[in-house]
C-alpha positions in Angstrom: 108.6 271.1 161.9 106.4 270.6 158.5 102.3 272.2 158.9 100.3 269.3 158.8 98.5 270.1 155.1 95.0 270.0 155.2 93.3 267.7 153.2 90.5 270.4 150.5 87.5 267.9 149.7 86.0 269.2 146.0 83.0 267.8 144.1 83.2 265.0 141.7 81.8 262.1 139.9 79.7 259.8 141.8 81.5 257.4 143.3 79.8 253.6 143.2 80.6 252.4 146.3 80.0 248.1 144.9 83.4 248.8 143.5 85.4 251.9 145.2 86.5 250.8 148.5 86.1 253.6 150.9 87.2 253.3 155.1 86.1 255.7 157.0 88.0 256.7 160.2 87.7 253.3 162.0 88.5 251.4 159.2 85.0 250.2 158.1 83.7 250.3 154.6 81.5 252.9 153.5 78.7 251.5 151.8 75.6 252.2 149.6 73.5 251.3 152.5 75.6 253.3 154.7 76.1 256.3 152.9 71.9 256.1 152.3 71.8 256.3 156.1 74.0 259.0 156.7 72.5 261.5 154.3 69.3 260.9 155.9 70.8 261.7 159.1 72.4 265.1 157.6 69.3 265.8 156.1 67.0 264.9 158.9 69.6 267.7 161.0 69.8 270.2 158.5 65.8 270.6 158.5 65.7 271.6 162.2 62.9 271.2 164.6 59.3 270.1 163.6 57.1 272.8 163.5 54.4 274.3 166.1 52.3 276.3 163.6 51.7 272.8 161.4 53.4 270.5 159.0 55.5 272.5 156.2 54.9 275.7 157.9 56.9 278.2 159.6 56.8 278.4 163.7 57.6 282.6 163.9 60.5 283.5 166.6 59.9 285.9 169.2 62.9 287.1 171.0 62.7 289.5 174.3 65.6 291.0 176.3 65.4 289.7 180.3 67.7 290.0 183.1 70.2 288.1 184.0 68.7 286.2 187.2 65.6 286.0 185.5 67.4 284.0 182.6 69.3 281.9 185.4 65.9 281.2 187.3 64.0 280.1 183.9 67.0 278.1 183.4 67.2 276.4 186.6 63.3 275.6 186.3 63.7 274.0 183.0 66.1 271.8 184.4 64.6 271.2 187.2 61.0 270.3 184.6 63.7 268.0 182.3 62.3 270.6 179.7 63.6 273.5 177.8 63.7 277.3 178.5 61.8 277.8 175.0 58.7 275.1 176.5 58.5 277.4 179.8 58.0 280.4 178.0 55.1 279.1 175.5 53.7 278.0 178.3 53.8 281.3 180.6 52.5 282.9 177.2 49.5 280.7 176.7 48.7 280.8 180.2 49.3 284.6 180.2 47.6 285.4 177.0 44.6 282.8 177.9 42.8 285.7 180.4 
């Protein structure tokens, strides 16, 4: 049996897409419009989460050690809230820290 080779993608000159025809996966033409839209998308992911702190600005990252069943019961309650773990713990800070 032959290795399937895989395929090495390198840079090159712009391709215009009004005259290249390009199918993706499914068979469907890659267009300007299209590839406009999915770079937004990429970019949109690579950028990450919004910010708490304010726009252009960095939210720090506190991290803290817990056990286990403490992990599994924040877990569970986040769940249980349709929020995430991170949420639950600003919010046990604030309220904490609020005294």
């Amino acid at each position: 049996m032959s290795k399937k080779q895989k395929v090495k993608y390198v840079w090159g000159k712009d391709v215009d897409l009004d005259i290249t025809v390009i199918l993706d996966k499914q068979g469907n033409r890659l267009t300007n419009a299209r590839a406009e839209k999915i770079s937004q998308e990429i970019i949109k992911q690579a950028t990450g989460r919004p910010s708490l702190t304010g726009p252009k600005k960095v939210s720090p990252e506190v991290k803290a050690r817990v056990p286990q069943k403490l992990k599994v019961r924040l877990e569970r309650e986040a769940k249980r809230r349709g929020e995430t773990p991170s949420v639950l713990i600003r919010e046990a800070l604030e309220s904490y820290l609020s005294v």
